[in-house]
Biopython code that builds the backbone (N, CA, C, O; Angstrom):
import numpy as np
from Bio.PDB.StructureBuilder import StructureBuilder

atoms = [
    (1, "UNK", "N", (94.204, 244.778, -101.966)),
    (1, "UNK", "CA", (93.968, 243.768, -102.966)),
    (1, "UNK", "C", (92.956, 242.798, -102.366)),
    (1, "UNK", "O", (93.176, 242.443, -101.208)),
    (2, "UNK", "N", (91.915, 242.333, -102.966)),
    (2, "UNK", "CA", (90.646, 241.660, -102.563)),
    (2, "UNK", "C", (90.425, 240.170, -103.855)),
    (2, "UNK", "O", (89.847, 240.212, -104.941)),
    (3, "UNK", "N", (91.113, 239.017, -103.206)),
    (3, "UNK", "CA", (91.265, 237.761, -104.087)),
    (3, "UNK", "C", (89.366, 237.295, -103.322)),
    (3, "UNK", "O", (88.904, 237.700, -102.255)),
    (4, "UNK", "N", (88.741, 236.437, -104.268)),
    (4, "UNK", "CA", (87.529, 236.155, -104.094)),
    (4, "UNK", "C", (87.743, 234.916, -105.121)),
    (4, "UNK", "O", (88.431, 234.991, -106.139)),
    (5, "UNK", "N", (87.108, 233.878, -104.727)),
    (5, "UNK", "CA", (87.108, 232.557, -105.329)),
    (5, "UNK", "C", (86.891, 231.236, -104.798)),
    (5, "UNK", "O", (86.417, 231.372, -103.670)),
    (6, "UNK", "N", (87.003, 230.188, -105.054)),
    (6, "UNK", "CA", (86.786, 229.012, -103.693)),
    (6, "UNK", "C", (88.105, 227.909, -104.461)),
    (6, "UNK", "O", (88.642, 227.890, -105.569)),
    (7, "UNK", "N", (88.233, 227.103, -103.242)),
    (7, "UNK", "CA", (89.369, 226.075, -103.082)),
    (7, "UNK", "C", (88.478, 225.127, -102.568)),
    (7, "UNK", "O", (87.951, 225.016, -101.461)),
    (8, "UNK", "N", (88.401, 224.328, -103.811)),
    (8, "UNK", "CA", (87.140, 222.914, -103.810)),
    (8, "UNK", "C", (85.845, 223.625, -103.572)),
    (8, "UNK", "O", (85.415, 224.499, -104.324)),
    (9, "UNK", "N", (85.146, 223.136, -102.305)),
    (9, "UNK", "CA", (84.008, 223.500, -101.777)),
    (9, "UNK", "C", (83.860, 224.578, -100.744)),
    (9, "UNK", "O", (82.837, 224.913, -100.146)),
    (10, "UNK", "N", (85.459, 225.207, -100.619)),
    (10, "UNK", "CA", (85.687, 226.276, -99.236)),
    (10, "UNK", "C", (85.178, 227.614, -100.029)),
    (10, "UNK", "O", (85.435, 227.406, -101.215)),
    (11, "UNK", "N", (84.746, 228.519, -99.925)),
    (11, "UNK", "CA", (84.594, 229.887, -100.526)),
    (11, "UNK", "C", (85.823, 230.749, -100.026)),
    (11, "UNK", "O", (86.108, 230.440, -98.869)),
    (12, "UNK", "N", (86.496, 231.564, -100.458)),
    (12, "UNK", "CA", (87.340, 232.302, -100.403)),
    (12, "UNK", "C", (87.254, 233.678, -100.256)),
    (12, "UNK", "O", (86.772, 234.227, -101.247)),
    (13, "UNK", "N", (87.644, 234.608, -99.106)),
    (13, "UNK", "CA", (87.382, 235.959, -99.675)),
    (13, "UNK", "C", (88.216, 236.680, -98.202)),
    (13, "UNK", "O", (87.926, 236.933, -97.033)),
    (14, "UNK", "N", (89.579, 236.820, -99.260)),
    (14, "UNK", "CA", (90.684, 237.630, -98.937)),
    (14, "UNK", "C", (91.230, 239.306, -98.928)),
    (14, "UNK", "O", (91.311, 239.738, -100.077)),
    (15, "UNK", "N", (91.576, 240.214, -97.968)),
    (15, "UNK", "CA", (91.877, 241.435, -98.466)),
    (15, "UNK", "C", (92.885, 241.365, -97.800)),
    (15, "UNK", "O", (92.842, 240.860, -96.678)),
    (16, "UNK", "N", (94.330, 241.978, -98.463)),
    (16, "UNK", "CA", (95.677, 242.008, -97.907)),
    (16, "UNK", "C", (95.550, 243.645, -98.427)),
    (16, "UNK", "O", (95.200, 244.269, -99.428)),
    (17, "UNK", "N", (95.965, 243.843, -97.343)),
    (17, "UNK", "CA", (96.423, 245.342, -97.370)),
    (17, "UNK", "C", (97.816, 246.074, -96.962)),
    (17, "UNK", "O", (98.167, 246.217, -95.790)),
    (18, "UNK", "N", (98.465, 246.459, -97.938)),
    (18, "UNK", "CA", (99.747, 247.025, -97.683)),
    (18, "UNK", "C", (100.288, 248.599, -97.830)),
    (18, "UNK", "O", (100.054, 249.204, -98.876)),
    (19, "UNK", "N", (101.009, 249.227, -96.758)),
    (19, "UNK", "CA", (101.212, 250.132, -96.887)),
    (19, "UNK", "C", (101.697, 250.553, -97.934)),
    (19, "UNK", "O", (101.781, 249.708, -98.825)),
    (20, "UNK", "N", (102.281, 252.204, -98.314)),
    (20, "UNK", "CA", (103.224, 252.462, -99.906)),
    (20, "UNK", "C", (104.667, 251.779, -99.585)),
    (20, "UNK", "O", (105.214, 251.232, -100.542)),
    (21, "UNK", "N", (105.220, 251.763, -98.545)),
    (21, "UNK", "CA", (106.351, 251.472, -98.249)),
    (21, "UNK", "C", (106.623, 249.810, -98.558)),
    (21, "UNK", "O", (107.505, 249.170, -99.130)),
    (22, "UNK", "N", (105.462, 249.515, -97.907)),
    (22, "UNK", "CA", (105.557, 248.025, -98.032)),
    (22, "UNK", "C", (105.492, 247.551, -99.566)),
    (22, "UNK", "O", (106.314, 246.784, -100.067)),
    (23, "UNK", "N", (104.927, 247.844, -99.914)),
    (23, "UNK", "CA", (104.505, 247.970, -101.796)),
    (23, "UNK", "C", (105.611, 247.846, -102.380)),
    (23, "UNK", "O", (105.805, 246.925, -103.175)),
    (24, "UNK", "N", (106.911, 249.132, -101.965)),
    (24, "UNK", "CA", (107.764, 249.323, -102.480)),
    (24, "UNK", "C", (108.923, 247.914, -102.282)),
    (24, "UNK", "O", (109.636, 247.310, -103.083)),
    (25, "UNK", "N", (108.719, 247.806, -101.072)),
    (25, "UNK", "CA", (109.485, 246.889, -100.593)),
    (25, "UNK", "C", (109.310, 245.745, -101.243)),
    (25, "UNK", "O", (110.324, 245.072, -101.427)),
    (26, "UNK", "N", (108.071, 245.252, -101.728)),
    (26, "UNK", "CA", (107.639, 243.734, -102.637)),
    (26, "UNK", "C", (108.527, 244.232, -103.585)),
    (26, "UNK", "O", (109.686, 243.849, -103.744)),
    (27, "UNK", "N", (107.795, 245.324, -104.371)),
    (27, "UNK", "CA", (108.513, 245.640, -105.681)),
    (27, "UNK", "C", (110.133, 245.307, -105.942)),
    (27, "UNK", "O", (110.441, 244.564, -106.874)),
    (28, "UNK", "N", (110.983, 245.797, -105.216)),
    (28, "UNK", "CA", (112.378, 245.427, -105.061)),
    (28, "UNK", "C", (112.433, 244.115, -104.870)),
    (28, "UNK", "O", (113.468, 243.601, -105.296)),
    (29, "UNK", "N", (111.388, 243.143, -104.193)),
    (29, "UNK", "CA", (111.771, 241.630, -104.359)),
    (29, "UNK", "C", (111.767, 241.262, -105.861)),
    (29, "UNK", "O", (112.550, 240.427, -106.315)),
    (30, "UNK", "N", (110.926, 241.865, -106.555)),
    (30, "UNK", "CA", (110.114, 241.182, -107.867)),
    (30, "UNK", "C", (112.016, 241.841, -108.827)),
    (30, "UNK", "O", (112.705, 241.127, -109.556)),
    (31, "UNK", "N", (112.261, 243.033, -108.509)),
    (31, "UNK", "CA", (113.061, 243.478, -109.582)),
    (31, "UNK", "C", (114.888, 242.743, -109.270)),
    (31, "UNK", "O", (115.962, 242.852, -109.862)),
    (32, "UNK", "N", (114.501, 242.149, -108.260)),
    (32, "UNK", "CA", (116.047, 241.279, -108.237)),
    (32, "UNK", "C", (116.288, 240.209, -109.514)),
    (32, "UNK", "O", (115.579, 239.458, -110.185)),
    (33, "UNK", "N", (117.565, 240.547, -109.458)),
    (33, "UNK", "CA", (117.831, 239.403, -111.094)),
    (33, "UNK", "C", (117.614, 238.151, -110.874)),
    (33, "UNK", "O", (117.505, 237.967, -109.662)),
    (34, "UNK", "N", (117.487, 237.100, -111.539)),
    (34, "UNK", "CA", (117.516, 235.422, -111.475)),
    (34, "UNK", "C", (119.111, 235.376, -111.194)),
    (34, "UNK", "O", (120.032, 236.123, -111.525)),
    (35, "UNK", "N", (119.025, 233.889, -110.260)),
    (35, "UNK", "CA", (120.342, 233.328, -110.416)),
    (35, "UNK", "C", (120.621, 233.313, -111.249)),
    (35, "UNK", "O", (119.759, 233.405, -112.122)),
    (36, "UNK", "N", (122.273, 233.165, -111.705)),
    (36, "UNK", "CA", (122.381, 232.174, -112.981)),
    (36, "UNK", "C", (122.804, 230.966, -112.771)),
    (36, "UNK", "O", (123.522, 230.558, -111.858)),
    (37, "UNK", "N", (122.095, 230.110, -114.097)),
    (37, "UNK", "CA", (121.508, 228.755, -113.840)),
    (37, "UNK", "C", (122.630, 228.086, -113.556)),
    (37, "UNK", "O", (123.727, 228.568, -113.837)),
    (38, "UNK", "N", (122.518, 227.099, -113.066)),
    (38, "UNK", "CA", (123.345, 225.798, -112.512)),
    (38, "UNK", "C", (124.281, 225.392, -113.734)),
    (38, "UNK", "O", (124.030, 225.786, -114.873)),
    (39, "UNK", "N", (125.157, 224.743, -113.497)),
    (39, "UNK", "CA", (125.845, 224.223, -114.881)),
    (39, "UNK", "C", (125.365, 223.018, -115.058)),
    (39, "UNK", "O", (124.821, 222.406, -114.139)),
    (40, "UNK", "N", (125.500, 222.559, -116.195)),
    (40, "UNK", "CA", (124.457, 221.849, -116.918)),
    (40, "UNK", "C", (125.589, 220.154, -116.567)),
    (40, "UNK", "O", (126.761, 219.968, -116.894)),
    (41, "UNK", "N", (124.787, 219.358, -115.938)),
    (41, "UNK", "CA", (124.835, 218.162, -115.359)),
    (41, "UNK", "C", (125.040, 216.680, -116.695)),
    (41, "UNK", "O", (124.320, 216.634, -117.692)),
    (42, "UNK", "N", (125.905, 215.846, -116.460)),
    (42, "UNK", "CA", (125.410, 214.680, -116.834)),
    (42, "UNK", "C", (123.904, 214.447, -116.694)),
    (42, "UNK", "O", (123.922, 213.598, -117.585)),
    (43, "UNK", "N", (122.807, 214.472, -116.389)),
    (43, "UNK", "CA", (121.936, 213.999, -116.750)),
    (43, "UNK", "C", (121.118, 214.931, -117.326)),
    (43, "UNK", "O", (120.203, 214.592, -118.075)),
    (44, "UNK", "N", (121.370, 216.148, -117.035)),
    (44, "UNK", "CA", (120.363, 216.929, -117.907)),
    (44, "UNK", "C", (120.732, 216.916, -119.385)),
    (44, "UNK", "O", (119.997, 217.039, -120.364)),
    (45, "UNK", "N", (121.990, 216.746, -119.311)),
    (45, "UNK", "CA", (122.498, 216.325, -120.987)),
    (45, "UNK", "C", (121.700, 214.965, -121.697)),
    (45, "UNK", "O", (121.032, 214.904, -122.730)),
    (46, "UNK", "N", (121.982, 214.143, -120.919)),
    (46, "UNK", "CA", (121.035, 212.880, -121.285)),
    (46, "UNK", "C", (120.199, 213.553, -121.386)),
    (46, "UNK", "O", (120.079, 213.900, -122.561)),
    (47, "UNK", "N", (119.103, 214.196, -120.413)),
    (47, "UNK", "CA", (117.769, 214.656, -120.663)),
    (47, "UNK", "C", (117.733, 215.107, -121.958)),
    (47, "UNK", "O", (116.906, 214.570, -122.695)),
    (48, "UNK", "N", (118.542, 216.099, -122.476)),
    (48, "UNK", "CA", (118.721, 216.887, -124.213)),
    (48, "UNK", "C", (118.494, 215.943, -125.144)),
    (48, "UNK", "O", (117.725, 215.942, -126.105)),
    (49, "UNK", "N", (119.618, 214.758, -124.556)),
    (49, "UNK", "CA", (119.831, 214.361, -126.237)),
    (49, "UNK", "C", (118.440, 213.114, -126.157)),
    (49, "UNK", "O", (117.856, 212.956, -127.229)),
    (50, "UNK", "N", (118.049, 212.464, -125.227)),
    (50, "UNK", "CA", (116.387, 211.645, -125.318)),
    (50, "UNK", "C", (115.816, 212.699, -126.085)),
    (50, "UNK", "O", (115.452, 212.318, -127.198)),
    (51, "UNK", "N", (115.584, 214.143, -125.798)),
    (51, "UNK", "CA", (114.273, 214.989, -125.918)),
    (51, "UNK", "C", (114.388, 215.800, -127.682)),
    (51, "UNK", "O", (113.624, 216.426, -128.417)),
    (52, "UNK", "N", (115.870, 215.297, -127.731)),
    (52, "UNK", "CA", (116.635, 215.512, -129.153)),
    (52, "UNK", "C", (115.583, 214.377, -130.506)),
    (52, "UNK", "O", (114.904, 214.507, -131.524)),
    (53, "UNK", "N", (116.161, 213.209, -129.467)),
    (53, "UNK", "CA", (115.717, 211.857, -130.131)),
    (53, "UNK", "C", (114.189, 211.887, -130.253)),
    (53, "UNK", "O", (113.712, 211.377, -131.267)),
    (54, "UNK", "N", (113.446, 212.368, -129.434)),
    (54, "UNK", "CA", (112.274, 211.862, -129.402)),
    (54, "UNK", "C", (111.489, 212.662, -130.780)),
    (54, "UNK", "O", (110.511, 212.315, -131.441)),
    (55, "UNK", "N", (112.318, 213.779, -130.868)),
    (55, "UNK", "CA", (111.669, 215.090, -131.544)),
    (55, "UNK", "C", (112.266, 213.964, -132.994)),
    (55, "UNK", "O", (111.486, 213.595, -133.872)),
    (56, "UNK", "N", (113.144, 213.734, -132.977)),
    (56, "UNK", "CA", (113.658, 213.164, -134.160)),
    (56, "UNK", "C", (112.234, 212.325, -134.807)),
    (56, "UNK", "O", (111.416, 212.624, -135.678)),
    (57, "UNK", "N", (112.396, 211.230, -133.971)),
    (57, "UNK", "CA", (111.488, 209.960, -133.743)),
    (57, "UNK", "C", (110.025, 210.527, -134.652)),
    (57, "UNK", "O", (109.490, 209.915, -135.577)),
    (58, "UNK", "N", (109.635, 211.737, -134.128)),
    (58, "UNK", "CA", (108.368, 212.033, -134.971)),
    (58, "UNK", "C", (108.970, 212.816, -136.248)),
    (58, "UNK", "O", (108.445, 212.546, -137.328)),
    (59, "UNK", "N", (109.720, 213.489, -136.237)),
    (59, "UNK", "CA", (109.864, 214.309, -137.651)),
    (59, "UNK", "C", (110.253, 213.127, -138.396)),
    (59, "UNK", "O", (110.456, 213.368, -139.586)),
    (60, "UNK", "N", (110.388, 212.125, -138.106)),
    (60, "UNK", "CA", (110.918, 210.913, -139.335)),
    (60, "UNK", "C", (109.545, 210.345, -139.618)),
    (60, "UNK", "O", (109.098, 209.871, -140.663)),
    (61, "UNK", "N", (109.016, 210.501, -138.494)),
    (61, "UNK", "CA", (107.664, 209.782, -138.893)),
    (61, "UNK", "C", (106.510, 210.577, -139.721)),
    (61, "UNK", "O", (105.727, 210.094, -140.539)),
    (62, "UNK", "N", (106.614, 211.890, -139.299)),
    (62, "UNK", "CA", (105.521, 212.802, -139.926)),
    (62, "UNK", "C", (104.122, 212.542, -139.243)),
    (62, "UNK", "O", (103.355, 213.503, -139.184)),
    (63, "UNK", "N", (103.803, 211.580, -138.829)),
    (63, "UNK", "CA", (102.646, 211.635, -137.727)),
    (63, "UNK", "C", (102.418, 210.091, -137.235)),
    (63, "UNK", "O", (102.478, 209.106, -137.971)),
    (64, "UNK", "N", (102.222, 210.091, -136.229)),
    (64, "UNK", "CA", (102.189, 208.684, -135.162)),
    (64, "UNK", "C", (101.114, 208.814, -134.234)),
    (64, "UNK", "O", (100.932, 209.909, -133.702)),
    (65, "UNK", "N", (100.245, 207.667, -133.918)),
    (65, "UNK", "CA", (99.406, 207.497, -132.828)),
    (65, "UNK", "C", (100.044, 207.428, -131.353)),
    (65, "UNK", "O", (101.077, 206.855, -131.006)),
    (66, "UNK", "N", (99.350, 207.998, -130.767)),
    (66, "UNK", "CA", (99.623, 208.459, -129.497)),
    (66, "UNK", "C", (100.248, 206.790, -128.452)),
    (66, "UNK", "O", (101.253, 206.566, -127.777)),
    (67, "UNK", "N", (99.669, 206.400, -128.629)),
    (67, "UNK", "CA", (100.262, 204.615, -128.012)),
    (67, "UNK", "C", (101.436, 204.191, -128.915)),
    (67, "UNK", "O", (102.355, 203.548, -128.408)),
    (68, "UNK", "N", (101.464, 204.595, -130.561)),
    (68, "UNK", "CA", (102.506, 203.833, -130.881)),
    (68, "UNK", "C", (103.564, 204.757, -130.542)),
    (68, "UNK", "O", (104.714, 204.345, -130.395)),
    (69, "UNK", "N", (103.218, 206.141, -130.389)),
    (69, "UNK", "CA", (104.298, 207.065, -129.957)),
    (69, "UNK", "C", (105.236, 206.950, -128.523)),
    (69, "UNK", "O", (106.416, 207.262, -128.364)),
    (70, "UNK", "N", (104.460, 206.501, -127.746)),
    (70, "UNK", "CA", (104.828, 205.931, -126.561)),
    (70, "UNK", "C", (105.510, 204.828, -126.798)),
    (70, "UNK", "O", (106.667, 205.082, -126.464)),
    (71, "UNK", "N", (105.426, 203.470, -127.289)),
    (71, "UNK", "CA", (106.521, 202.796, -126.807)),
    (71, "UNK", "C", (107.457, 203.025, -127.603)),
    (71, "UNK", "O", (108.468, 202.431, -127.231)),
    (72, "UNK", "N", (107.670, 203.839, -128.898)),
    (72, "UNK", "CA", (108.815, 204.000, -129.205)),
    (72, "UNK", "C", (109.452, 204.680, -127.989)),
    (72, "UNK", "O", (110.609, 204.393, -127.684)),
    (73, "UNK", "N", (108.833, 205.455, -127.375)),
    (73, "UNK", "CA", (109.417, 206.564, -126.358)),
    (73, "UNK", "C", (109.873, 206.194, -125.180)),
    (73, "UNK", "O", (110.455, 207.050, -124.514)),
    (74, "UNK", "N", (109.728, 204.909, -124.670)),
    (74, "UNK", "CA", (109.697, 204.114, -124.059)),
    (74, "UNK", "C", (110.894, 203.325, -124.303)),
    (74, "UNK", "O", (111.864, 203.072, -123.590)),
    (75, "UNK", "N", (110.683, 203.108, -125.101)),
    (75, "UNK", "CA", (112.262, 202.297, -125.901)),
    (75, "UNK", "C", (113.694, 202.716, -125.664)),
    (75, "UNK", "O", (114.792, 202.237, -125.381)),
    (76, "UNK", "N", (112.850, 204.352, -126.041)),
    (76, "UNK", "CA", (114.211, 205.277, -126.719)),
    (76, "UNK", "C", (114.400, 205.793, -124.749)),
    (76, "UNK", "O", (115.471, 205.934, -124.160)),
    (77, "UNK", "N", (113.372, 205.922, -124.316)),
    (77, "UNK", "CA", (114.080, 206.433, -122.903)),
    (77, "UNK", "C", (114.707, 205.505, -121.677)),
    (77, "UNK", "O", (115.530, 205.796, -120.809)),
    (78, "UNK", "N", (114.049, 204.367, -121.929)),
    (78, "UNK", "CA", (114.442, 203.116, -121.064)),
    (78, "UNK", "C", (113.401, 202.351, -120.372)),
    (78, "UNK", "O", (113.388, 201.148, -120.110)),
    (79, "UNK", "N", (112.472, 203.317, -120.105)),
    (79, "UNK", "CA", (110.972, 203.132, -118.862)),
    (79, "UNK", "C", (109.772, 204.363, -118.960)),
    (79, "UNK", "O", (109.683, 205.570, -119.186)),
    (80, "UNK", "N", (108.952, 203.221, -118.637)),
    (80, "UNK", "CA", (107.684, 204.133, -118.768)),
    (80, "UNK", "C", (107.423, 205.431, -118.885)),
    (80, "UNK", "O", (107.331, 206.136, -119.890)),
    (81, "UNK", "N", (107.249, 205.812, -117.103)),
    (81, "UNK", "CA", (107.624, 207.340, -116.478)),
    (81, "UNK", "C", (108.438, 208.270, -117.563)),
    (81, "UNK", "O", (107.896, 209.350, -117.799)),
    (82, "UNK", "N", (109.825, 207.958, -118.342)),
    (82, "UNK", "CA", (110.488, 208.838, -119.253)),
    (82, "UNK", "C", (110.045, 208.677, -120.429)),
    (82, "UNK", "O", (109.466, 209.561, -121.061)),
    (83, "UNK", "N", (110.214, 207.819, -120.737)),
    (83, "UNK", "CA", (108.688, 207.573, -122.034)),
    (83, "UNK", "C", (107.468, 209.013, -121.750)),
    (83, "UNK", "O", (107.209, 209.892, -122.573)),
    (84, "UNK", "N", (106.986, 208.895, -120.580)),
    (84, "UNK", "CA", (105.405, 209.840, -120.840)),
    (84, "UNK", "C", (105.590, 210.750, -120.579)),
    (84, "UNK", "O", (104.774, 211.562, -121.015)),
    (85, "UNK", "N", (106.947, 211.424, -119.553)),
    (85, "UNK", "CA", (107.496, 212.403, -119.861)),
    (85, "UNK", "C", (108.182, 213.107, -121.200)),
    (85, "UNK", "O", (108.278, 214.332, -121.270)),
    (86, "UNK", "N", (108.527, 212.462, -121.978)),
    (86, "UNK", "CA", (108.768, 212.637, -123.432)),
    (86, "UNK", "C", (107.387, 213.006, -123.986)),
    (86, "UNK", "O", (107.189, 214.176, -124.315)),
    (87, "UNK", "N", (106.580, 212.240, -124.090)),
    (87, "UNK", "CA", (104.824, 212.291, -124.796)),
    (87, "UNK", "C", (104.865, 213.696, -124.574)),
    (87, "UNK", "O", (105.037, 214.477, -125.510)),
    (88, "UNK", "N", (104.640, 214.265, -122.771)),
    (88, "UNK", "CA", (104.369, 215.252, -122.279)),
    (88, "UNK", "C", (104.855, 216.375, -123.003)),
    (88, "UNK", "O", (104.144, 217.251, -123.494)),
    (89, "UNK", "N", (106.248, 216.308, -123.057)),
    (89, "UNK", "CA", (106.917, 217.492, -123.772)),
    (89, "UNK", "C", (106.473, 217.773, -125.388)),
    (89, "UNK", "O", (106.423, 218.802, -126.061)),
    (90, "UNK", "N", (106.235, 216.645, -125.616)),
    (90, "UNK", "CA", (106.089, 216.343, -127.066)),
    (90, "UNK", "C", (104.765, 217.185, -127.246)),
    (90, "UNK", "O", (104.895, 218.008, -128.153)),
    (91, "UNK", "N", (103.426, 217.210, -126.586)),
    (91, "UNK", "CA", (102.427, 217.470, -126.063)),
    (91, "UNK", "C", (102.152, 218.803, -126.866)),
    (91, "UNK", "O", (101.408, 219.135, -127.788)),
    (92, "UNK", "N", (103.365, 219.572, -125.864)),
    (92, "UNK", "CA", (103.230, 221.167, -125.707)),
    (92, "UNK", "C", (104.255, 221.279, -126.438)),
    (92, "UNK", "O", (104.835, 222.196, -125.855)),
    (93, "UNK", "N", (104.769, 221.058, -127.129)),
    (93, "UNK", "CA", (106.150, 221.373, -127.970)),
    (93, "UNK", "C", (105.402, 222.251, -129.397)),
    (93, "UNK", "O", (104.512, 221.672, -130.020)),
    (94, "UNK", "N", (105.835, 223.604, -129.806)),
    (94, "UNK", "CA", (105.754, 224.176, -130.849)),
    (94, "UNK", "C", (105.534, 223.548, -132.143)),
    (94, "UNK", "O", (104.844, 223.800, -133.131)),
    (95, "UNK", "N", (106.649, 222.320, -131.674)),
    (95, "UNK", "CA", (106.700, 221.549, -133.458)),
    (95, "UNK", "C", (105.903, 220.302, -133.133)),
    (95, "UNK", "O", (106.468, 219.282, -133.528)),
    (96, "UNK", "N", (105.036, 220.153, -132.676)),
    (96, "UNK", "CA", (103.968, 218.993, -132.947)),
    (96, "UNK", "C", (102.864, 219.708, -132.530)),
    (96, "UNK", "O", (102.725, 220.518, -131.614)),
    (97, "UNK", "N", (101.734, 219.059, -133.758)),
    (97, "UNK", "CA", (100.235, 219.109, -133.475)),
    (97, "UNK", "C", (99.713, 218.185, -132.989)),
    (97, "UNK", "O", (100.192, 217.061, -133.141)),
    (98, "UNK", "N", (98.621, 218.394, -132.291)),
    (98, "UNK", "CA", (97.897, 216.849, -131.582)),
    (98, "UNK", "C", (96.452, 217.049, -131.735)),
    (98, "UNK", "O", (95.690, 217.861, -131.212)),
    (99, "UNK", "N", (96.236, 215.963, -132.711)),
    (99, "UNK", "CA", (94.749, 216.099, -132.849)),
    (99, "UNK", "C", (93.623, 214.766, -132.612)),
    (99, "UNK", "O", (93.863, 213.847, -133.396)),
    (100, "UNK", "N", (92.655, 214.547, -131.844)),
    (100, "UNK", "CA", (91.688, 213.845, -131.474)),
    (100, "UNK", "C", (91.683, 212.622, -132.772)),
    (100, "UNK", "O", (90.961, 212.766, -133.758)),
    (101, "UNK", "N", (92.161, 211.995, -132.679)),
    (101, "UNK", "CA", (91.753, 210.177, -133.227)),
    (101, "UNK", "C", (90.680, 209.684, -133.092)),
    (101, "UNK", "O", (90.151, 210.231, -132.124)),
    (102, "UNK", "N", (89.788, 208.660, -133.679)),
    (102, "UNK", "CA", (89.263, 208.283, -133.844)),
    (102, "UNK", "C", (89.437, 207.161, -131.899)),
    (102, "UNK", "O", (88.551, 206.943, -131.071)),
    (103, "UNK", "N", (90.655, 206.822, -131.884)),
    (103, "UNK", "CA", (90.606, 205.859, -131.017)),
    (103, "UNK", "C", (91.638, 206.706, -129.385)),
    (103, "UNK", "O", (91.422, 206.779, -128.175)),
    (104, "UNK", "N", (92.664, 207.147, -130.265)),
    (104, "UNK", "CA", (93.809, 207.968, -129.599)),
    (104, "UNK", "C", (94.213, 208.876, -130.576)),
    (104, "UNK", "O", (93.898, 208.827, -131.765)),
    (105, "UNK", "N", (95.259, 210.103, -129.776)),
    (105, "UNK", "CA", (95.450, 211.323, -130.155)),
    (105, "UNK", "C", (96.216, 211.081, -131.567)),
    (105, "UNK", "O", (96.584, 209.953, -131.895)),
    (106, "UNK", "N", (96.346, 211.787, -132.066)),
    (106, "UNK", "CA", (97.697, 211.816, -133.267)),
    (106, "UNK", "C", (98.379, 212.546, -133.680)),
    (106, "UNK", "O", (97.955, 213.290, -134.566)),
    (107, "UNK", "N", (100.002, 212.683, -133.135)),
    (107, "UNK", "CA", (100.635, 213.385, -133.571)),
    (107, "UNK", "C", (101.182, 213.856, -134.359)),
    (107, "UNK", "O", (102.049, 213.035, -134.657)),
    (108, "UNK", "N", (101.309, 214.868, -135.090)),
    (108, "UNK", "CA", (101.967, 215.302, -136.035)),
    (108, "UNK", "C", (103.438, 216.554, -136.240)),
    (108, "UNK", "O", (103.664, 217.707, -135.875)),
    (109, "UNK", "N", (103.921, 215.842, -136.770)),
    (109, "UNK", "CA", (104.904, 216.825, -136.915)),
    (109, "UNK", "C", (104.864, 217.950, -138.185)),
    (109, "UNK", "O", (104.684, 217.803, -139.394)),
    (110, "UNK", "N", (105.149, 219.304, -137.226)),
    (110, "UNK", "CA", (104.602, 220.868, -137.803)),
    (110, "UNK", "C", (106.278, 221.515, -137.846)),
    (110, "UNK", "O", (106.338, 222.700, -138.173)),
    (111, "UNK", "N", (107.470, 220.892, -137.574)),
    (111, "UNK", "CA", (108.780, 221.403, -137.537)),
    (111, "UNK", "C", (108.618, 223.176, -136.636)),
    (111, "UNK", "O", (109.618, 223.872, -136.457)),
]
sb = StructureBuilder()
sb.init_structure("model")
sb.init_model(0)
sb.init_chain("A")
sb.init_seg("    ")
for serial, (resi, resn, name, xyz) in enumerate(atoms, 1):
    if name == "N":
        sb.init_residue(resn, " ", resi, " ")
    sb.init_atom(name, np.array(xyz, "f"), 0.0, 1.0, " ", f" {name:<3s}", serial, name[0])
structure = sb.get_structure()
């Protein structure tokens, strides 16, 4: 396998070479199952029901500017940082669109 590319301003140019055995041997890493997940915590529950709320917060609204979306989010999470972590999710979330404003983004809710 021959990776070629650069990291910043370094140029890159890698060949790892592995026997069949060894091959095989990755392979069996890749085909092990996942843990199963942790049990679900007091705070990751909080985490749900904010990320519950926030989703709420716009489907009531049907579409909100990206700043006014924030301090509701802000409100509803306690502090900043969880506030823009909310935005974030909100971001990439299936059920919102985000489209270029005139000033800031604007979200919309797509359910």
């Amino acid at each position: 396998m021959r990776i070629r590319g650069q990291i910043g301003d370094w140029p890159v140019d890698l060949t790892i070479e592995l026997e069949p055995s060894e091959w095989a041997q990755l392979g069996r890493q890749i085909e092990k199952p996942l843990p199963e997940p942790v049990a679900t915590t007091a705070s990751s529950r909080q985490d749900d029901g904010q990320w519950n709320a926030a989703l709420e917060v716009l489907r009531l609204a049907g579409q909100m500017s990206g700043p006014e979306l924030l301090d509701r989010l802000e409100a509803l999470a306690g502090s900043t940082a969880a506030g823009k972590r909310l935005l974030v999710r909100l971001r990439h979330s299936s059920k919102v669109k985000v489209e270029s404003g005139v000033d800031a983004p604007v979200y919309h809710w797509v359910g």
